[in-house]
N, C-alpha and C positions, 0 to 999 in steps of 0.2 A: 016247890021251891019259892021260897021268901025273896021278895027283893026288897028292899031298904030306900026309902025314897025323902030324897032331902027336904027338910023344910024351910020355910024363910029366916028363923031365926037361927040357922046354919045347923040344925039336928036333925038325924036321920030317925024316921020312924022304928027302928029300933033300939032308940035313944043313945046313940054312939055320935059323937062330932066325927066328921069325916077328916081323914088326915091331909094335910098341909103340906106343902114343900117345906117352909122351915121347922114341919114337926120330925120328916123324913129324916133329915141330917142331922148328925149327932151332937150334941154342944161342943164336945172336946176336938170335932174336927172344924167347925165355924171359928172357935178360939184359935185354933192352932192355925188357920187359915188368913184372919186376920190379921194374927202376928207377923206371920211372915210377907202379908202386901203391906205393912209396917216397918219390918225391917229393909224390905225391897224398896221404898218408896225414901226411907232416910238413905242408901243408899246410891239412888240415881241426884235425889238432893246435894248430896257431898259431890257427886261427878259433876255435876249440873255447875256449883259452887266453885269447884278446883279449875274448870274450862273456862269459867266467867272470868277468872283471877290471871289464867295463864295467857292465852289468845282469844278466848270467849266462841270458837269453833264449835259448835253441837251443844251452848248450854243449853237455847229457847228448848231444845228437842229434850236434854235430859229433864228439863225442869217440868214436862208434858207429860213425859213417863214418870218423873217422882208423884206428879197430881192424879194422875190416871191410877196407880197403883194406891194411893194416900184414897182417894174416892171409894175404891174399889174394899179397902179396909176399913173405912167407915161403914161404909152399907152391911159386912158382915158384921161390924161390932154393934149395927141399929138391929139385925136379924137376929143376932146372940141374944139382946136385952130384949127384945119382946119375945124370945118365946120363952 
């Protein structure tokens, strides 16, 4: 039995790159993933926006959740474009 042992420049001696958590995940689901903590994030933005305008009750918290969700679709859209 063969075992495969990493090297420093990230290659396994039987010259395979070992896979990645963002190699696992498929693009079209990272995309689709994004999108929608995009649309979720313009979404709590308009609630955030509509509360500021009416009584201003729960905006600081929606506008927490549109950045939190807005973060969270960046980071997939940084993992999309490197891999």
């Amino acid at each position: 039995m063969h075992v495969a042992k990493l090297s420093p420049c990230g290659v396994t001696s039987a010259g395979l790159r070992p896979e990645t958590s963002a190699e696992a995940m498929p693009m079209w689901i990272v995309s689709v993933l994004s999108l929608w903590a995009a649309y979720w994030a313009a979404m709590f933005a308009q609630i955030a926006h509509l509360r500021a305008i009416d009584d201003g009750v729960g905006a600081v918290v929606f506008s927490w959740i549109s950045r939190a969700f807005l973060a969270v679709g960046f980071g997939l859209f940084v993992v999309a474009k490197s891999g």
